[in-house]
C-alpha positions as CSV (number, residue, x, y, z in Angstrom):
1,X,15.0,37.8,109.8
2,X,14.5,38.4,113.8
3,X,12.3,35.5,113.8
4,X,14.9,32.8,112.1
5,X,18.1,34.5,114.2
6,X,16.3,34.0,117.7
7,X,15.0,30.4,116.5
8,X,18.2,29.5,115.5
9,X,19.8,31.0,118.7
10,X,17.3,28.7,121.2
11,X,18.2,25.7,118.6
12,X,21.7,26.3,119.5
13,X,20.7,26.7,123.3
14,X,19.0,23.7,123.5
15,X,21.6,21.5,121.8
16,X,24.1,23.2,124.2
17,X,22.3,21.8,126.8
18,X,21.3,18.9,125.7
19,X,25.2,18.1,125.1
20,X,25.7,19.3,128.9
21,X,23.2,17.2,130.2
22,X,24.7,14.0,127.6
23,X,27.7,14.7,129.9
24,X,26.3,14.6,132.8
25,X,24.3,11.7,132.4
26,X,27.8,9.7,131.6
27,X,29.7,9.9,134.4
28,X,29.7,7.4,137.1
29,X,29.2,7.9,140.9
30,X,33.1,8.3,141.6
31,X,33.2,11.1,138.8
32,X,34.6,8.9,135.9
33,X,33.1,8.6,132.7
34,X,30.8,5.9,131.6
35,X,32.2,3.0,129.5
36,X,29.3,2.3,126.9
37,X,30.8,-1.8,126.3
38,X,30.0,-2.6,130.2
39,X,26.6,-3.4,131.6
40,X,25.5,0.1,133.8
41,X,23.9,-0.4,137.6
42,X,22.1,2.8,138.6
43,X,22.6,3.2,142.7
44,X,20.3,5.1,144.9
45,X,22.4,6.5,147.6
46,X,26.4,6.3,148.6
47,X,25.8,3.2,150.8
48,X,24.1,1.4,147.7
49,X,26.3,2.4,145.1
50,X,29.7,1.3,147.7
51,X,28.4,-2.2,147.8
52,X,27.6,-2.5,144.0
53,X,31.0,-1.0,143.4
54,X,32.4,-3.7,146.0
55,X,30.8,-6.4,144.2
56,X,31.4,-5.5,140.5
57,X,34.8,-3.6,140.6
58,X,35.8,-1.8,137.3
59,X,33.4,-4.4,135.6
60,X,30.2,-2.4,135.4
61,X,29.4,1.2,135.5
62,X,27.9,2.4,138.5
63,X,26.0,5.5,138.7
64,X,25.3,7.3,141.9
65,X,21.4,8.8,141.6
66,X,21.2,10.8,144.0
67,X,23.9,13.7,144.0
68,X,26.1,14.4,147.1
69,X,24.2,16.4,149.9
70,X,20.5,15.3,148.9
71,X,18.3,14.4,151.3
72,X,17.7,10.5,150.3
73,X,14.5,10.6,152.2
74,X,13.6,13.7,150.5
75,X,14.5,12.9,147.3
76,X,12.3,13.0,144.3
77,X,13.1,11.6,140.6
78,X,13.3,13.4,137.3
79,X,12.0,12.3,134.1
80,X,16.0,11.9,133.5
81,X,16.5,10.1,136.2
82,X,13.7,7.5,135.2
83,X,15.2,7.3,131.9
84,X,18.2,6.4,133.5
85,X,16.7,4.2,135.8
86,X,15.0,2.2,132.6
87,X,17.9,1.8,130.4
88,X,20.5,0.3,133.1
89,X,20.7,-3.3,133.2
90,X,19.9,-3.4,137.4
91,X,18.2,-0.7,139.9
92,X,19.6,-1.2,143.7
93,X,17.6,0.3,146.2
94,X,17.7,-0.4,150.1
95,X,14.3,-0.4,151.1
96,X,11.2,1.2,150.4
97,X,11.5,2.9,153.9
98,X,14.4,4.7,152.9
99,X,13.5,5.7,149.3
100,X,10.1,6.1,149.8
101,X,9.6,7.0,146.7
102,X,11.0,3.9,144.6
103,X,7.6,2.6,144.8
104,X,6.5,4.3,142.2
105,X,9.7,4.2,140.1
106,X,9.3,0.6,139.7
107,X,6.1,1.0,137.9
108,X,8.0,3.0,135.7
109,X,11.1,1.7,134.8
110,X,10.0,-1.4,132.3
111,X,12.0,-4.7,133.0
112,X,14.7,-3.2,134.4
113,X,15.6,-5.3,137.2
114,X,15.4,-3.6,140.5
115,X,16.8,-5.2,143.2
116,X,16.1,-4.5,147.0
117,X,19.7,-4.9,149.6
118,X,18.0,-4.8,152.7
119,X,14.9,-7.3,151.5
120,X,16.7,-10.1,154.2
121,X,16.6,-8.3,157.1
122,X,13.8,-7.7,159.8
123,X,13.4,-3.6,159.6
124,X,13.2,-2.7,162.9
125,X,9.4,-0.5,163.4
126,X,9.0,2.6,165.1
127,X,7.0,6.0,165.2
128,X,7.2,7.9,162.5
129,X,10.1,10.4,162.0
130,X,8.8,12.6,164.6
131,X,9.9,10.1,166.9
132,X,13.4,10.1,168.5
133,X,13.7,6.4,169.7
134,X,12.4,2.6,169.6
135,X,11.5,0.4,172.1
136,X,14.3,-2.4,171.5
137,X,12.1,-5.1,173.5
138,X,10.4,-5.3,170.3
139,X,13.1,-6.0,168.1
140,X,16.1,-8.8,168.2
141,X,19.1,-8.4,166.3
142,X,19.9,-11.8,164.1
143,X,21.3,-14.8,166.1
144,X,25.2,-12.9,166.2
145,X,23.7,-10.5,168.4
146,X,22.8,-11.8,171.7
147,X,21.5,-8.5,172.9
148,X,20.1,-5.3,171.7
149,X,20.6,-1.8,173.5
150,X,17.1,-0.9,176.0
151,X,16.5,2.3,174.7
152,X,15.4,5.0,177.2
153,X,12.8,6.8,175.5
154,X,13.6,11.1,176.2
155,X,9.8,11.9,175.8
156,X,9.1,15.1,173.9
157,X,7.7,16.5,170.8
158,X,8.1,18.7,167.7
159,X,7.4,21.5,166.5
160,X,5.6,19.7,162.7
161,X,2.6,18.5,164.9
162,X,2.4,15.2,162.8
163,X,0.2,12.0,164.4
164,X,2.3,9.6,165.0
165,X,2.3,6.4,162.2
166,X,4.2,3.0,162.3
167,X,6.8,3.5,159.7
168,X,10.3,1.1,159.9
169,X,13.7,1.9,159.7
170,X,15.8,1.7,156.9
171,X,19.5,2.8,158.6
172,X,20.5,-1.1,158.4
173,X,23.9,-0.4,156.1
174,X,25.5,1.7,159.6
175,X,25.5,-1.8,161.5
176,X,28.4,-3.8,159.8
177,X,26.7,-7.4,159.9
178,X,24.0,-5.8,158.3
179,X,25.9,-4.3,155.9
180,X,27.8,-7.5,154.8
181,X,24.1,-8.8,154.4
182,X,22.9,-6.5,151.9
183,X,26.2,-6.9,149.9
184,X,25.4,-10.5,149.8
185,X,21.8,-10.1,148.5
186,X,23.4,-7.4,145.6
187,X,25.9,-9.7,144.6
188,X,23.4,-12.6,144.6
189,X,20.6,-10.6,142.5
190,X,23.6,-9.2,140.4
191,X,24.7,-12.4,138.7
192,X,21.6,-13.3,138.0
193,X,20.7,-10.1,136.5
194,X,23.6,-10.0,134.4
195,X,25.1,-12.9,133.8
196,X,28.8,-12.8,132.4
197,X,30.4,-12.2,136.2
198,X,29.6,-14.3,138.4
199,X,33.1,-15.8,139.5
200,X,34.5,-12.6,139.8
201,X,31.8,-11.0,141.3
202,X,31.1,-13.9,144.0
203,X,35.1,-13.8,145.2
204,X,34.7,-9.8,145.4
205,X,31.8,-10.6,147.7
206,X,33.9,-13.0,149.8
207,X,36.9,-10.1,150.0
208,X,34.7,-7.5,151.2
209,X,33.1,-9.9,153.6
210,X,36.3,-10.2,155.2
211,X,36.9,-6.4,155.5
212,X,32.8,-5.8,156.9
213,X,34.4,-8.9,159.8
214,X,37.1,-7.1,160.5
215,X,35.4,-3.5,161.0
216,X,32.9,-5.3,162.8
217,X,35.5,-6.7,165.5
218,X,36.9,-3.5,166.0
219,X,33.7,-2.0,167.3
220,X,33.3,-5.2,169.5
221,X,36.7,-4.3,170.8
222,X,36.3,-0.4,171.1
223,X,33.0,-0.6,172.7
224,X,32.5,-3.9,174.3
225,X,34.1,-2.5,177.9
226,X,32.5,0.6,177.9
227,X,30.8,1.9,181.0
228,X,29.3,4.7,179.7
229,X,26.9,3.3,176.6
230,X,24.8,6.1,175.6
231,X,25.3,8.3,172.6
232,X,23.3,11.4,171.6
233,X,23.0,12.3,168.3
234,X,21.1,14.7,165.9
235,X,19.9,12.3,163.7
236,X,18.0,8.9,164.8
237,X,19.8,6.8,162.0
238,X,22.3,4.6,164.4
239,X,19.3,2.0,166.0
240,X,21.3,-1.0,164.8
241,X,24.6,0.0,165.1
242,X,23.5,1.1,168.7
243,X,21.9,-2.2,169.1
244,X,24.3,-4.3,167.7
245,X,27.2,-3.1,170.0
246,X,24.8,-3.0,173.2
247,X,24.5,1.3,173.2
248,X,21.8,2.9,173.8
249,X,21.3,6.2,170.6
250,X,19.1,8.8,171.8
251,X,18.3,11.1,169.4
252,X,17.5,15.1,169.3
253,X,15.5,14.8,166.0
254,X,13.7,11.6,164.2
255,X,14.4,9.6,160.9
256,X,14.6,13.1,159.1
257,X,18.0,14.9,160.8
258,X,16.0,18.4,159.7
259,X,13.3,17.5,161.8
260,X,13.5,20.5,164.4
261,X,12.4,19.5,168.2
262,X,10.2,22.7,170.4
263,X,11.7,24.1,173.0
264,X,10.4,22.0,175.7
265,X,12.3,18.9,173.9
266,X,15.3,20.7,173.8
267,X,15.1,21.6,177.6
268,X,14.5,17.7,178.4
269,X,17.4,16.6,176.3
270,X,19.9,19.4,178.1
271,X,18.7,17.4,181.6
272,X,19.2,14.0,180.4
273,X,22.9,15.1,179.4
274,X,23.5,16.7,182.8
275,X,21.8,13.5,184.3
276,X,23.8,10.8,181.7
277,X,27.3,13.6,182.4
278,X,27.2,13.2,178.2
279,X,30.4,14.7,176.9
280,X,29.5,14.8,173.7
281,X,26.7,15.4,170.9
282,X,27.0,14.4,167.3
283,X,25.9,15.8,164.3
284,X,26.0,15.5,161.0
285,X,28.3,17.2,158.1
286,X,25.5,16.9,155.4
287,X,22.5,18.7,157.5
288,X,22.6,21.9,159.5
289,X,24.4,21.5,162.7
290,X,22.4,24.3,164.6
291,X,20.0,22.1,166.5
292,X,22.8,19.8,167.8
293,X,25.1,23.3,168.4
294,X,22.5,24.5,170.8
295,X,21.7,21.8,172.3
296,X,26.2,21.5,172.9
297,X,26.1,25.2,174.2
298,X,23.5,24.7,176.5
299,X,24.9,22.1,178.1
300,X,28.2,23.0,178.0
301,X,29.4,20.0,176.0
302,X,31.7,19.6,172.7
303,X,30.3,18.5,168.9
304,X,31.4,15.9,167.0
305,X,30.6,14.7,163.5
306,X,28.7,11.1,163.7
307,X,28.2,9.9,159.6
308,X,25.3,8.2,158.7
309,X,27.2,7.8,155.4
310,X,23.9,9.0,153.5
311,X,26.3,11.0,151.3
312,X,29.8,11.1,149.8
313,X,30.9,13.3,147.1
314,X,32.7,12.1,144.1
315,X,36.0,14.4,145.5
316,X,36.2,12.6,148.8
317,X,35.5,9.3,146.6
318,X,38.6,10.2,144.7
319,X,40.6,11.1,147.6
320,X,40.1,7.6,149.0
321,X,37.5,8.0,151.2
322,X,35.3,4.7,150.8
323,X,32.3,3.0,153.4
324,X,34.9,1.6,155.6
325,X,37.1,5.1,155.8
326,X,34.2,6.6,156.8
327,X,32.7,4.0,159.7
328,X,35.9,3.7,161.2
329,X,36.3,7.5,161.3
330,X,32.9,6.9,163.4
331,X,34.0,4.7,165.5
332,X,36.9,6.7,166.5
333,X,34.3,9.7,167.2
334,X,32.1,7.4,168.9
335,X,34.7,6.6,171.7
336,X,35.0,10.4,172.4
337,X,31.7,9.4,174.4
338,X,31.5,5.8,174.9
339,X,34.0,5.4,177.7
């Protein structure tokens, strides 16, 4: 009798959370539930899933894969989340060198279509994430940039010890002509991967590209007479939008913002602020804040919050908060140091 209570008690525990999980699985990135008579687009990250839900509306589901406050670098799939992956009728992804792990999902997921935003534009190389700048002499923005910040390399080293690699970076979405690019290539791979849309889909395109040139010229006009260009931040995601408005991002940690820099890095940073007379240093919401507070209180400067937009809950979603909310917000933060 013991046997058949406790069997049927994990039967009813397992359904239980089977149903939770059911719910779970059926609810889009913004929180609402899934609508089972529209095609479903899985997104990787915010940035992803804001240009799919740009180009598609309230046409399609879209489903955010990575939950608010993970690490996309960091980020490693569930069987669920291949399941997921494999029954939606388009993947997007923005590079390889940002999910570094979609590699393998794609020989996973079936005939899924998987489509790849930032496959148009020239990834900028660097070191690996150890590494806290790039040498811009290498790398030219597209023909609407006519020049690209010189970035002044802070030398130093962390404490991981790793050798350094050639690796490229993926932080294209935070410059707003590259942005506008990778929308295009969604909305392009989109209508060809589900077919039904295409009008609507194309003139949702050509709205949004008229909000990424707007947000565009207010950087230009925000920053473009600045005298004092340089930035430093905790987390080396802003290369192209540093290059694209001429500043030069120098950062405390690499590509990973919980990369922590020794000691002797920290002391050469505090100089180059006295030296640069750097009001401020930015940090990030979504990643501990302590390596960019110390560096503040030693030399005496204020924090700020710079968003590399990796991340955006479903309640800020709601409460209006969208890509453009969020960049001009960083724009705004930006000129507390760009004077």
């Amino acid at each position: 009798m013991k046997k058949k209570f406790f069997a049927g008690l994990l039967l009813l525990l397992m359904l239980t959370l089977s149903g939770c999980n059911a719910a779970e699985a059926e609810q889009n990135g913004d929180g609402t539930p899934v609508d089972d008579d529209k095609p479903t687009i899985v997104a990787t990250f915010y940035p992803m899933y804001a240009f799919v839900k740009m180009v598609v509306g309230d046409t399609a589901n879209v489903e955010l894969l990575i939950p608010a406050g993970t690490e996309p670098h960091d980020y490693e799939p569930s069987a669920k989340d291949m399941a997921k992956i494999a029954d939606a009728d388009a993947f997007v992804y923005n590079s390889v060198e940002m999910e570094t792990w979609v590699t393998d999902v794609l020989k996973n997921i079936g005939d899924t279509p998987a489509i790849e935003a930032a496959k148009e534009i020239d990834l900028v190389e660097t070191d690996d994430e150890d590494d806290h700048s790039h040498d811009a002499h290498d790398h030219s923005h597209d023909e609407e940039t006519e020049t690209a910040a010189d970035e002044e390399a802070v030398e130093g080293e962390t404490e991981t010890g790793h050798n350094h690699s050639h690796t490229k970076d993926p932080h294209v979405w935070l410059d707003p002509v590259y942005a506008a690019i990778e929308l295009s290539t969604i909305m392009q791979e989109l209508t060809t991967a589900i077919p039904g849309h295409a009008d609507i889909w194309l003139q949702n395109a050509v709205d949004a590209q008229y909000e990424f040139d707007a947000l565009n010229e207010e950087f230009e006009a925000a920053l473009g007479s600045a005298t004092q260009r340089t930035f430093v931040t905790q987390h080396a995601a802003f290369y192209y939008l540093a290059a694209r408005y001429n500043l030069e991002q120098v950062a405390i940690a690499g590509l990973s913002a919980e990369v922590e820099p020794s000691p002797k890095r920290l002391a050469e940073l505090k100089d180059f602020v006295d030296d640069k007379q750097i009001s401020v240093i930015y940090f990030e919401q979504n990643a501990s804040q302590k390596i960019s507070e110390t560096l503040a209180n030693e030399a005496g400067v204020e924090l700020a919050v710079l968003d590399p937009l990796e991340s955006l809950s479903p309640e800020k979603i709601q409460n209006g908060a969208d890509y453009f909310s969020v960049m001009r917000e960083n724009l705004a933060s930006l000129t507390l140091s760009i004077k």
